[in-house]
BATOR-714129 format. One record per residue (C-alpha): residue number from 1; x, y, z. Coordinates in steps of 0.1 Angstrom, whole numbers, always signed. Example, Ala and Ser with C-alpha at 12.3 -4.5 7.8 and 13.67 -1.06 7.14 Angstrom:
! residues 2
  num      x      y      z
    1   +123    -45    +78
    2   +137    -11    +71
***
This chain:
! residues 234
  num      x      y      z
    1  -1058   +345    +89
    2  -1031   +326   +117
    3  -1009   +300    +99
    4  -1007   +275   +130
    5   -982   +257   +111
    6   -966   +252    +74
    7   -951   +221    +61
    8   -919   +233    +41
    9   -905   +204    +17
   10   -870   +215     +1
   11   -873   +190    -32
   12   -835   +185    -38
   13   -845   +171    -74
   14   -833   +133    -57
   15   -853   +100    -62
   16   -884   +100    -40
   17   -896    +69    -31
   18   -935    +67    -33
   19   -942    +58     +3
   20   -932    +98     +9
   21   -956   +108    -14
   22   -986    +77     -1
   23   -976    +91    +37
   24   -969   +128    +33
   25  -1008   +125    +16
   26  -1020   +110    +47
   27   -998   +131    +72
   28  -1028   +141   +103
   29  -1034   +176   +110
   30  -1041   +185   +149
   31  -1080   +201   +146
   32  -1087   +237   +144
   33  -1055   +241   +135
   34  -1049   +267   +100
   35  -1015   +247    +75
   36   -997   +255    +48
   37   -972   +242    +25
   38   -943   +258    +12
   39   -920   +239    -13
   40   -888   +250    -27
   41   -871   +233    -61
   42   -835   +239    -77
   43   -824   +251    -51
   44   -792   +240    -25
   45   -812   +228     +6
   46   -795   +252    +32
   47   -808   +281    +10
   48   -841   +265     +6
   49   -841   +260    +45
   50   -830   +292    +50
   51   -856   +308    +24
   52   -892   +290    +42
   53   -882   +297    +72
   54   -879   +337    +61
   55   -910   +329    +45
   56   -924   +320    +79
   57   -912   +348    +94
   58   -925   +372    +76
   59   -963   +357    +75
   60   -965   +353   +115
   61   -966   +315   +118
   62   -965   +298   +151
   63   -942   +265   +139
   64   -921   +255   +104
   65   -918   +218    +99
   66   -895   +204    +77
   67   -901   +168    +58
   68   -876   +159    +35
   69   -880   +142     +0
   70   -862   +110    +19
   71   -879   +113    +51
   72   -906    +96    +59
   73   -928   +106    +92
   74   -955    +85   +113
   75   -988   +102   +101
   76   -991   +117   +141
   77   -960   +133   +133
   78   -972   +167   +134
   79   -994   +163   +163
   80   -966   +150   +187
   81   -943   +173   +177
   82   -969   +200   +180
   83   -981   +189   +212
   84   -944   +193   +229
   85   -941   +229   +212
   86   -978   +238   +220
   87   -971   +229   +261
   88   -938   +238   +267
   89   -927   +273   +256
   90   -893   +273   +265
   91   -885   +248   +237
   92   -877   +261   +203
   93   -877   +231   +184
   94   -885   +196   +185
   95   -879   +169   +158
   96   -882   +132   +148
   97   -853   +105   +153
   98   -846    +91   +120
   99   -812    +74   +109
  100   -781    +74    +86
  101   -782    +54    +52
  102   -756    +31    +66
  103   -759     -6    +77
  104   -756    -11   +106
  105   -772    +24   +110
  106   -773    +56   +140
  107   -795    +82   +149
  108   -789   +111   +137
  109   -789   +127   +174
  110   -755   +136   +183
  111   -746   +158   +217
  112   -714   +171   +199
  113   -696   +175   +172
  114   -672   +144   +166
  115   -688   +125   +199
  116   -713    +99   +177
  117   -745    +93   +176
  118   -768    +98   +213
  119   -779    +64   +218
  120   -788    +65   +260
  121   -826    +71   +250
  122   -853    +45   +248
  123   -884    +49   +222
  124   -911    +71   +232
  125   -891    +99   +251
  126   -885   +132   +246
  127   -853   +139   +253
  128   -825   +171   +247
  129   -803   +171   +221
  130   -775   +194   +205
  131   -774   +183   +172
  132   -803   +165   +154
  133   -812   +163   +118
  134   -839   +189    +98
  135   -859   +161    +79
  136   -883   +160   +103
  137   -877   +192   +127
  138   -907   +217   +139
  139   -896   +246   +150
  140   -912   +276   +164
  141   -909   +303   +144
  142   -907   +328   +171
  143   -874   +311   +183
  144   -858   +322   +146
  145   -860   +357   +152
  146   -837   +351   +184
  147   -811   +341   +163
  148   -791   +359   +138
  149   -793   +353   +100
  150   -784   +330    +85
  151   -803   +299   +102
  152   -791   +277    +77
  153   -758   +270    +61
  154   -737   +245    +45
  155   -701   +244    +57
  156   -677   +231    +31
  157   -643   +237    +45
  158   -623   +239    +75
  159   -614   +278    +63
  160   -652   +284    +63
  161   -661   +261    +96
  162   -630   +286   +113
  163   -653   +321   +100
  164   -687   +307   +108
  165   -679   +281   +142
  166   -650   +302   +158
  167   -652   +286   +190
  168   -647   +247   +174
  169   -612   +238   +167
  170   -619   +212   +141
  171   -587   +197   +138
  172   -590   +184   +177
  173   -623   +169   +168
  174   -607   +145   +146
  175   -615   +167   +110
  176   -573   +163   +100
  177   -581   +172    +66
  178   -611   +187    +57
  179   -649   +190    +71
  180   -680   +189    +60
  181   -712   +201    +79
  182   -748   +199    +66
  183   -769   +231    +74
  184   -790   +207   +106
  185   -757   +209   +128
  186   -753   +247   +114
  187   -789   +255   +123
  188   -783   +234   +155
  189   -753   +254   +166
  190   -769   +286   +161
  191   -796   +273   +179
  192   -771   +265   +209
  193   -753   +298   +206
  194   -784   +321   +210
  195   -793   +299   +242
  196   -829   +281   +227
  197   -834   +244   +238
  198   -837   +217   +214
  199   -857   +185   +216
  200   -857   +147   +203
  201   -888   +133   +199
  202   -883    +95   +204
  203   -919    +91   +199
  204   -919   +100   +162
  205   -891    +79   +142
  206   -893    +87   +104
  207   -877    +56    +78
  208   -849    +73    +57
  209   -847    +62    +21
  210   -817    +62     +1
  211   -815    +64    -39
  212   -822    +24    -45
  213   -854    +28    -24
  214   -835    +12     +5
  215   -849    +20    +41
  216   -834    +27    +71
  217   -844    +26   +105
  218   -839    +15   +145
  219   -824    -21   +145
  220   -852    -36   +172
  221   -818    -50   +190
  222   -804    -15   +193
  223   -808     +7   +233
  224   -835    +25   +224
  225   -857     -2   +208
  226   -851    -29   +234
  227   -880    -31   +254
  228   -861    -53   +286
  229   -844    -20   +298
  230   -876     -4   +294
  231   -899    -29   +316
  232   -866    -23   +343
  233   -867     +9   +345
  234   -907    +12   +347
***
């Protein structure tokens, strides 16, 4: 039987807040449509990642979607992500905006490494993107396989970013020290490499929860929530 889509939760053993577990319960399905879900627990999230989406592979799935414990997705999530997979082929993966557990906070949407956040989009768009984060990232799983293993890693170090990134000269980008890269921007930069086409979804903004049960989200004053610009340009 086709697996349309499977739902793959890497539990990093964290708080979870209980509107994840009230929302992922009431998360819509598009009809006719065959899902799974895979969880992972104990494990480092990049292996996790990297271990459903092999999972995926190997049982023919059309799409992987990634919550996170922390992430919490508008119950259409899957169905407007879906729909921009579904009707545009040449895009490999598309994914919700959510934001950092900072005040005042950014979306995690970045064009490059050490540029900031992407912040010339207004709510409701779809837009391209380099760099976004996995919490709430669909992906077709056919893309994957145009991409060479792994899909998801964590970089630690400046020695390892130099064996891994080759063409990013970290110390230019501001990284004097040390750097750190979660497996998103790894995955992202594959992505990039093997010439697939990313895309934000500003339709679908998740709230981000930290370990106090705090919530983060679009400031209604920031670009993309400000609905003048948006009447202008309409």
């Amino acid at each position: 039987m086709k697996i349309k889509l499977v739902k793959a939760v890497p539990f990093s053993g964290r708080y979870v807040p209980p509107q994840w577990a009230v929302n992922f319960s009431c998360l819509n399905m598009p009809d006719n449509s065959n899902h799974a879900l895979l969880v992972r627990l104990g494990m480092d999230t990049d292996k996790a990642r990297q271990d459903m989406a092999e999972w995926a592979v190997e049982h023919h799935v059309e799409y992987i979607w990634f919550i996170d414990d922390d992430t919490v997705p508008p119950i259409n999530a899957a169905i407007d992500l879906m729909w921009v997979l579904d009707n545009h082929l040449d895009i490999s993966a598309c994914g919700g905006v959510y934001c950092a557990k900072k005040k005042p906070t950014y979306p995690l949407v970045f064009n490059e490494i050490g540029g900031g956040s992407k912040w010339n989009w207004k709510v409701g768009e779809t837009f391209p993107v380099n760099y976004i984060a996995t919490g709430c990232l669909m992906i077709r799983v056919a893309a994957l396989e145009l991409m060479p293993k792994p899909w998801f890693k964590f970089i630690w170090n400046k020695a390892q970013a130099k064996r891994e990134m080759p063409d990013f000269d970290l110390v230019d980008l501001g990284y004097a020290n040390d750097v750190q890269l979660g497996e998103d921007m790894y995955f992202c930069y594959k992505a990039q490499k093997s010439g697939l086409t990313i895309i934000a979804h500003g339709g679908v903004l998740p709230v981000h929860y930290d370990q106090e049960g705090n919530s983060y989200e679009l400031d209604p004053e920031s670009y993309p929530m400000r609905k003048e610009e948006l009447i202008e340009r309409t």
